[in-house]
C-alpha positions in Angstrom: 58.6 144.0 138.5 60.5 140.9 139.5 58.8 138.4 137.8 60.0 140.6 134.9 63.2 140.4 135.6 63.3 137.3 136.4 61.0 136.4 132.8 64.4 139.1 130.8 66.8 136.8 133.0 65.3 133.7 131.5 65.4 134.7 127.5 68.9 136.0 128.1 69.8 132.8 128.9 68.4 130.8 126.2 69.5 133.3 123.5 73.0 132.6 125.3 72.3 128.9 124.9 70.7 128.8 121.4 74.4 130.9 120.4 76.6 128.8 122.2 74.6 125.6 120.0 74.8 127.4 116.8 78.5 127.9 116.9 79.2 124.3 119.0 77.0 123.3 115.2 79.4 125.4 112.8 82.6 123.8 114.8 81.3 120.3 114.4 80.7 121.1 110.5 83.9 123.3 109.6 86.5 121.2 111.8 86.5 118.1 109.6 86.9 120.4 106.6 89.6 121.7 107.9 91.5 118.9 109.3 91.0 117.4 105.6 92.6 120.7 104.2 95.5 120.6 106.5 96.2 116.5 105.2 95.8 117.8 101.3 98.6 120.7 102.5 100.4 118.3 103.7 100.0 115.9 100.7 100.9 118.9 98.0 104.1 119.9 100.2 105.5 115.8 100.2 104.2 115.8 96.8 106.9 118.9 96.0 109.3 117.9 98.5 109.7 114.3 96.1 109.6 116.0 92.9 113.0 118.4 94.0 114.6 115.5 94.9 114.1 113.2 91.7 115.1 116.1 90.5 118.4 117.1 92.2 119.2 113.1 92.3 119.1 113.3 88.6 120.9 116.7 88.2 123.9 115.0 90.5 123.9 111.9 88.5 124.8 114.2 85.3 127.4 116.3 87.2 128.8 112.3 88.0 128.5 111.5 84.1 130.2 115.0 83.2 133.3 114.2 85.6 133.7 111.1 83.7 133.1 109.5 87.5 129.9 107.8 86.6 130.4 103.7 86.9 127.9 101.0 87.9 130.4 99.9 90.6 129.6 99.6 94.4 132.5 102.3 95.2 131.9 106.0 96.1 132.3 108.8 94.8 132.3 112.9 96.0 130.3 115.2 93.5 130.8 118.1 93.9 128.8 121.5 92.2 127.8 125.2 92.9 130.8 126.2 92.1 132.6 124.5 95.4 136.1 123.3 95.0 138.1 120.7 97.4 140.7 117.9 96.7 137.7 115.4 97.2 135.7 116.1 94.4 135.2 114.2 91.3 137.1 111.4 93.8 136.9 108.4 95.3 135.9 109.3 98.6 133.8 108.3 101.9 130.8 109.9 104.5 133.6 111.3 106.5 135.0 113.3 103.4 131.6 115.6 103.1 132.0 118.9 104.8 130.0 121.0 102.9 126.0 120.4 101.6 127.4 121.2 98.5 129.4 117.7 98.6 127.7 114.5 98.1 128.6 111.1 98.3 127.3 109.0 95.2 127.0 105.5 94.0 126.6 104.6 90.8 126.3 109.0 90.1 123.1 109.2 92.8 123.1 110.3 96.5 124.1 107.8 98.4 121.8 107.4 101.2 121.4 104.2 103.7 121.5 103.6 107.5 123.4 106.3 109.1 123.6 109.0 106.2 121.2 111.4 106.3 123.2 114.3 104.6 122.4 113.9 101.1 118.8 114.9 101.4 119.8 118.0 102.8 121.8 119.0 99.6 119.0 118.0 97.7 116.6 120.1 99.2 118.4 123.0 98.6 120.2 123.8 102.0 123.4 125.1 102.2 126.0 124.8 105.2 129.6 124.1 105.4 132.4 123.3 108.4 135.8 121.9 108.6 134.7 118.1 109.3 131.9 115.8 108.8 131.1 115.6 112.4 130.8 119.5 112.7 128.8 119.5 109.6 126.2 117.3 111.1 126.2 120.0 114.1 125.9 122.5 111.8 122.9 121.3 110.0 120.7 120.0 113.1 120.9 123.4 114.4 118.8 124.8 112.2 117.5 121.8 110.5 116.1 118.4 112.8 118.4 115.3 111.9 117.0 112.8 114.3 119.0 109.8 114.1 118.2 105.9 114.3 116.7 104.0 117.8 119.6 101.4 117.4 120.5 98.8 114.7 117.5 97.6 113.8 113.9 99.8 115.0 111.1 99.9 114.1 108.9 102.3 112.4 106.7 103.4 115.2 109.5 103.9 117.2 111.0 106.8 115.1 108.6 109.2 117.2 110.9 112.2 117.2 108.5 115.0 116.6 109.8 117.8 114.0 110.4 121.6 115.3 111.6 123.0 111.9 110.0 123.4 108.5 111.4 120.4 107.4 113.6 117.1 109.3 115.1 114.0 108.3 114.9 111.0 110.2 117.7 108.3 109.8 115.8 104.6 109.6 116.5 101.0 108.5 114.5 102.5 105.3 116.5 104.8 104.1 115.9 109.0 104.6 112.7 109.5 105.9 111.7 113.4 105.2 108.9 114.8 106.9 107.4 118.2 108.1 106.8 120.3 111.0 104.5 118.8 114.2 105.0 115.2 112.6 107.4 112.7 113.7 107.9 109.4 111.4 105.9 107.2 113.1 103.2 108.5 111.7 103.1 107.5 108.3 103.4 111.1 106.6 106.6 111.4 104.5 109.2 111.0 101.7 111.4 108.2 101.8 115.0 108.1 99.9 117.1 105.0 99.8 120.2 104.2 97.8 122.1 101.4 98.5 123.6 99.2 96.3 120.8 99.3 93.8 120.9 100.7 90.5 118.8 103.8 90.8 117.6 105.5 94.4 114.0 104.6 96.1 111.8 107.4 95.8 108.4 107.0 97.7 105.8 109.5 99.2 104.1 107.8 102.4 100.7 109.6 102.7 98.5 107.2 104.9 98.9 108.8 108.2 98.6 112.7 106.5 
């Protein structure tokens, strides 16, 4: 009777061990696959994330040309649109003058984006917030949306490792807007980059290599 127990015992086991082998097996083959399906999500979502702001750039460019406010001159102007209505608009203005996401600073009739301004991709994806000042705008914003600003005056790309806890953050670099999804941080090579600065139409680039 023991040694039958004993034999039962043993052929539990390996069925426990030939199970825990099969599924170790099915891991090792379905994990790749889905670490590959989770880059292409990721690649699709840039992918959409660039095409809404060519397209908003462009769409604020025409409000610029329909205000009669679009010049291919270095100076700034506000644009103003969804119906919102301040003394600044259609104006000469500055950064400090936005107070609403549905105010942006142009140049040359596109968002103005460079060091330090991260606001402009926020109206151009679509979010909406308004305060009484720039500064509380900013505050605004970051608490629902991650605006991670700049390591200093000049930094480097893989020091920009501020991880993002929304859907969606923007992270201020010596490249312009960097705009990125949740569980990434810049550093890691998996974003859309904006720049306008003095150039005659805005940088528009999706960074897929570290997807």
């Amino acid at each position: 009777m023991l040694s039958g127990r004993r034999s039962g015992a043993g052929l539990a086991i390996l069925e426990i061990l030939a199970v825990l082998l099969t599924v170790a097996a099915l891991v090792s083959l379905t994990a790749p696959k889905f670490i590959h399906m989770k880059s292409i999500a990721r690649k699709q979502a840039l992918g959409s994330i660039a095409v809404q702001i060519e397209r908003s750039s462009r769409f604020i460019r025409a409000n610029a040309y329909l205000n009669g406010i679009l010049e291919d001159t270095d100076r700034f102007y506000v644009i103003c649109f969804n119906k919102y209505e301040s003394p600044k608009c259609n104006r000469q203005g500055y950064a400090e003058d936005i107070v609403s996401t549905d105010m942006v600073l142009v140049q040359r009739g596109f968002p103005y984006v460079a060091v330090g301004g991260v606001l402009a991709p926020v109206s151009m994806l679509g979010y909406r917030f308004e305060s009484d000042s720039y500064t509380s705008l900013k505050d605004r914003i970051n608490s629902e949306l991650n605006l991670f600003e700049t390591c200093g005056s000049y930094c480097n790309l893989a020091d920009l490792t501020s991880v993002c806890t929304t859907d969606v953050c923007i992270q201020d670099s010596m490249q312009g807007a960097l705009i990125f999804l949740n569980g990434m941080s810049a550093s890691e090579q998996c974003y859309v980059r904006y720049l306008h600065s003095g150039g005659m139409v805005p940088e528009i680039e999706v960074v897929s290599s570290g997807c």
